[in-house]
Residue frames as qw, qx, qy, qz and C-alpha x, y, z in Angstrom:
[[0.927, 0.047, -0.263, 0.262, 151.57, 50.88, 195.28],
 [0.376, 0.364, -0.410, 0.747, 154.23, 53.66, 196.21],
 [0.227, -0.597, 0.310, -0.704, 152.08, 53.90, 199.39],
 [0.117, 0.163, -0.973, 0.112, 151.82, 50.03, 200.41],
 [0.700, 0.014, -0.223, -0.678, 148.18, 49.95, 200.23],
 [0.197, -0.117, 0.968, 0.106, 147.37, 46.23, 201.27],
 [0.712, 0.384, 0.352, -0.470, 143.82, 46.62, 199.46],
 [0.672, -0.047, 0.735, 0.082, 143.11, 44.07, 197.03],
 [0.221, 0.031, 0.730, 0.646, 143.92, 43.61, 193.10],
 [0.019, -0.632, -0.714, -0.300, 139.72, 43.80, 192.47],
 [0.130, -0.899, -0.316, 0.276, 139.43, 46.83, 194.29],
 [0.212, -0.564, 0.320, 0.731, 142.63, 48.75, 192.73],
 [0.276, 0.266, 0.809, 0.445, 141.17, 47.66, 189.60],
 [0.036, -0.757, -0.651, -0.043, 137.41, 49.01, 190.30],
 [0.371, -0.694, 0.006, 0.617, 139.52, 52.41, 191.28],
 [0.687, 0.701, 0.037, 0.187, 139.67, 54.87, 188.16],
 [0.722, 0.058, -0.133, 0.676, 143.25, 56.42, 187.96],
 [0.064, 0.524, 0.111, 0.842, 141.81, 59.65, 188.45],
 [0.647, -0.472, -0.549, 0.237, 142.14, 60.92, 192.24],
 [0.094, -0.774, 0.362, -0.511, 142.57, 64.49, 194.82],
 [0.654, -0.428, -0.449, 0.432, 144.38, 64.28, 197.57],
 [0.164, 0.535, -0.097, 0.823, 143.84, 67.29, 199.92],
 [0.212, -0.068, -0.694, 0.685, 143.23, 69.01, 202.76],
 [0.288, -0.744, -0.506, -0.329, 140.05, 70.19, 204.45],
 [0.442, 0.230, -0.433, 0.751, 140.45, 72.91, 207.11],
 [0.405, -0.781, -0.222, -0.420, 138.38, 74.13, 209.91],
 [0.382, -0.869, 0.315, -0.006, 140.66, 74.13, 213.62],
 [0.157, -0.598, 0.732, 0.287, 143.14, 71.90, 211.56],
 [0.335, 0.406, -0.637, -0.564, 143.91, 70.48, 208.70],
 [0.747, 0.021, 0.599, -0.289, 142.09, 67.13, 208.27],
 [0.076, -0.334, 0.822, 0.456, 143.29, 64.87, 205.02],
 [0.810, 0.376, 0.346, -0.289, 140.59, 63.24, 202.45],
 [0.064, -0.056, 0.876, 0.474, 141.00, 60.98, 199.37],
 [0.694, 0.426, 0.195, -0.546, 138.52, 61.24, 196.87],
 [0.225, -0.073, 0.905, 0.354, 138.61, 58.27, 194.30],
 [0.748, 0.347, -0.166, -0.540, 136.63, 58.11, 191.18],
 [0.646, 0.157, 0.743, -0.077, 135.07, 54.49, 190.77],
 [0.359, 0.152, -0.764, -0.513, 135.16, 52.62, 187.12],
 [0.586, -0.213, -0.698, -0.352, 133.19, 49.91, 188.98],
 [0.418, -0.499, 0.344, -0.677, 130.75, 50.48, 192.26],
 [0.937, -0.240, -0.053, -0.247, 130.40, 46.79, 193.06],
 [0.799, 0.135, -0.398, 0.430, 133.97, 45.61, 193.14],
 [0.234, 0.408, -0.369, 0.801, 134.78, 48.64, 194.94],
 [0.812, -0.304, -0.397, -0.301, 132.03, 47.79, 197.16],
 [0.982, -0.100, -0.135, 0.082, 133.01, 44.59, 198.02],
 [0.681, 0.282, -0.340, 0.584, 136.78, 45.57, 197.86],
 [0.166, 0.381, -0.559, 0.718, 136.47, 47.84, 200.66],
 [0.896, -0.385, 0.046, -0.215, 134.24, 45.74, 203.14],
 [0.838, 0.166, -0.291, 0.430, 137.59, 43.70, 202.30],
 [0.669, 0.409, -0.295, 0.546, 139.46, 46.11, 202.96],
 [0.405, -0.781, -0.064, -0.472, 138.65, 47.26, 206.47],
 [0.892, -0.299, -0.095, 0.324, 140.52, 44.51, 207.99],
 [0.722, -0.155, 0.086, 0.669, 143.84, 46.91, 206.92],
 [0.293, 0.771, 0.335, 0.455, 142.43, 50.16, 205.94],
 [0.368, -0.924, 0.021, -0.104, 143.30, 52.25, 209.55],
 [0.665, -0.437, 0.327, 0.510, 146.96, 50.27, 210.01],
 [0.649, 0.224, 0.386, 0.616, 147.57, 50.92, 206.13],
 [0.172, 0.848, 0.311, 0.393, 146.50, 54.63, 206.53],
 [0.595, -0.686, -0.404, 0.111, 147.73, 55.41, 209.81],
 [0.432, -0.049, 0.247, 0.866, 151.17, 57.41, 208.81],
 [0.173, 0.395, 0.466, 0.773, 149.04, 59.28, 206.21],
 [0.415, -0.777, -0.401, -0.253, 145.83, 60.39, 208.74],
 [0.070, -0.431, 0.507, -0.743, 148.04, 60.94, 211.97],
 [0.689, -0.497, -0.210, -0.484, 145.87, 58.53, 213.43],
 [0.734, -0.121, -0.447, 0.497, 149.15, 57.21, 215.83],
 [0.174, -0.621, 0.265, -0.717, 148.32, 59.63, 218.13],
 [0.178, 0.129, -0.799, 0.560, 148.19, 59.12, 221.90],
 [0.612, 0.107, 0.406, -0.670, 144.61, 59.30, 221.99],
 [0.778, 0.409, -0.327, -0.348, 144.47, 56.99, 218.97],
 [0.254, 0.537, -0.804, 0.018, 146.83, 54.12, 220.38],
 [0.646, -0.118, 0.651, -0.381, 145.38, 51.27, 220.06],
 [0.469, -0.035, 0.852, 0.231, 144.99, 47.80, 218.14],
 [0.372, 0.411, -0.269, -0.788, 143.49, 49.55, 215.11],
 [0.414, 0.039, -0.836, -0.358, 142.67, 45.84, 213.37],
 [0.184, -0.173, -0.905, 0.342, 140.77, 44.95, 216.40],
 [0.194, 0.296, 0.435, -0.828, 138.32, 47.53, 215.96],
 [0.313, 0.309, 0.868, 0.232, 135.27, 47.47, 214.13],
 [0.117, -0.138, -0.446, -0.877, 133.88, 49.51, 211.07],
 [0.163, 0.557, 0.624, -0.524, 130.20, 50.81, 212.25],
 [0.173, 0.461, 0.518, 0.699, 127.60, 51.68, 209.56],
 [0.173, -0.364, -0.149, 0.903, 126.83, 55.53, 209.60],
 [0.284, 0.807, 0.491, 0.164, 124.18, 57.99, 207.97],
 [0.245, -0.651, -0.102, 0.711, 125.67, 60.85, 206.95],
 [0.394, 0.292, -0.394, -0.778, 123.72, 63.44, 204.14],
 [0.820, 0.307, 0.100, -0.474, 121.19, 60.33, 203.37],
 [0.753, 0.440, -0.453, -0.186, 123.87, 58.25, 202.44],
 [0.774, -0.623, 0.106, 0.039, 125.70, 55.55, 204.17],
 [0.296, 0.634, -0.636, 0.325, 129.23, 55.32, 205.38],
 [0.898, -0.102, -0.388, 0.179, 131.65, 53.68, 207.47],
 [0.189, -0.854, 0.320, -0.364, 132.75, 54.74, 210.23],
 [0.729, -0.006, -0.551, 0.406, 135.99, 53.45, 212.73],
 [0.027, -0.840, 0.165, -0.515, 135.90, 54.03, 216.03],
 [0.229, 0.409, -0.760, 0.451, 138.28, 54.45, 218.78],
 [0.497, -0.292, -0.807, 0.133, 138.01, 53.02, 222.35],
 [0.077, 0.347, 0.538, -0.764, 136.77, 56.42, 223.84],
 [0.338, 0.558, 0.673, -0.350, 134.12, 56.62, 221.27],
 [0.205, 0.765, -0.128, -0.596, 135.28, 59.27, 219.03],
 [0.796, 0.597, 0.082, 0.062, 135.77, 58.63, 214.85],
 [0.512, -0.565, 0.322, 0.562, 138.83, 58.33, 213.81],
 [0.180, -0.074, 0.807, 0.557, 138.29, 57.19, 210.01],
 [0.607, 0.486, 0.519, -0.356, 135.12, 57.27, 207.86],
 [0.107, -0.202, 0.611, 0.758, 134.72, 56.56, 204.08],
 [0.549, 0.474, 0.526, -0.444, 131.33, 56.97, 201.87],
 [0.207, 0.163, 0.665, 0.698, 130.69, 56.55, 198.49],
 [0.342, 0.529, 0.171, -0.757, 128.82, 60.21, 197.95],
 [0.699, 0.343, 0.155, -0.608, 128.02, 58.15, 194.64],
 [0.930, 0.199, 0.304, 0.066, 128.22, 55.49, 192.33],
 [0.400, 0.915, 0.013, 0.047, 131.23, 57.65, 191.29],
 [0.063, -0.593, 0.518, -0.614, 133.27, 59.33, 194.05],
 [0.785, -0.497, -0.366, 0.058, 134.32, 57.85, 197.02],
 [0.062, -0.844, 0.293, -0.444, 135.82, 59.82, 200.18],
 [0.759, -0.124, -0.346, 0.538, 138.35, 58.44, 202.62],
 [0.069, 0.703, -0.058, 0.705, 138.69, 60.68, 205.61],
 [0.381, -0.449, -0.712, 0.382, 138.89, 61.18, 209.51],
 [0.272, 0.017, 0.115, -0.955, 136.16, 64.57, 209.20],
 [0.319, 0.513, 0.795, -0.054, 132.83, 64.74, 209.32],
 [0.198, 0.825, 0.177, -0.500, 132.84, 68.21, 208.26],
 [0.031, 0.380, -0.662, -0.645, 135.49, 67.36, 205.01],
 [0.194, 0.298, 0.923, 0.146, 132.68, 64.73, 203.83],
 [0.184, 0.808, 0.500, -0.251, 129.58, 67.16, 204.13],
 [0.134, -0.708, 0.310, 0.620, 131.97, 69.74, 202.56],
 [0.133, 0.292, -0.708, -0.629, 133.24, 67.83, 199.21],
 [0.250, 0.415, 0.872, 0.071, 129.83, 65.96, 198.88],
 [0.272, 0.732, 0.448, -0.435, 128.68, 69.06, 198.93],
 [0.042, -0.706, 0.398, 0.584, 130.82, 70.45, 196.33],
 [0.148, -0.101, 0.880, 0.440, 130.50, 67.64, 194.15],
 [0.252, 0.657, 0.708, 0.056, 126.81, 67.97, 194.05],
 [0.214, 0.768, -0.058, -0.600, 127.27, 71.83, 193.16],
 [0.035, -0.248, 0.691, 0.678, 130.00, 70.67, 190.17],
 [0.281, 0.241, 0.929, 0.009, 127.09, 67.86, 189.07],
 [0.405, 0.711, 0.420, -0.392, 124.03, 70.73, 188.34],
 [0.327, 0.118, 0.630, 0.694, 123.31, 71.21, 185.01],
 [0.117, 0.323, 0.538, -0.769, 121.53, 73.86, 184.07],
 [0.583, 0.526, 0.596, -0.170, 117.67, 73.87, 182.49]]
């Protein structure tokens, strides 16, 4: 709420309180949200919803008002993505390039990010935490 979010009641719901916010670094810093899911179908559904306002309501937080980035952010469309065997969502701009992607690396965790290399990173990392050994 203290970041005006305009995603919907069923989807802040389906959202557990337990969340990172951090950085990923490789030639600069690149921002991710990981969110632990209570429920993968509302949350789902709540963010198909919530694409319509997910790039204007982020756009402060990513840096994605950049001069290569200025443009009508609601007017673009979310493209579905493979990325590790799993899908995602991807936003891109009007020269082609991502700007945004989120994936749900599982019925768990979901990432919010504009890397491809912070995704492949903390998926990986979450599948290291995950092993259990024999």
């Amino acid at each position: 709420s203290s970041l005006k979010f305009s995603a919907s009641p069923s989807l802040i719901r389906a959202l557990s309180d337990s969340y990172m916010v951090g950085t990923y670094t490789t030639d600069k810093p690149h921002l991710f949200l990981l969110l632990q899911i209570k429920d993968y179908d509302y949350t789902y559904a709540g963010m198909l919803e919530w694409e319509n306002s997910l790039a204007n309501d982020t756009m402060a937080l990513f840096e994605l008002d950049t001069k290569e980035n200025k443009i009508a952010l609601s007017n673009r469309k979310w493209s579905d993505v493979l990325i590790n065997n799993k899908d995602a969502r991807v936003l891109i701009n009007e020269n082609g390039k991502p700007i945004l992607y989120y994936i749900f690396n599982d019925k768990n965790n979901l990432i919010v990010t504009d890397s491809l290399d912070a995704i492949k990173e903390i998926a990986s990392r979450l599948i290291t935490k995950n092993i259990k050994p024999l």
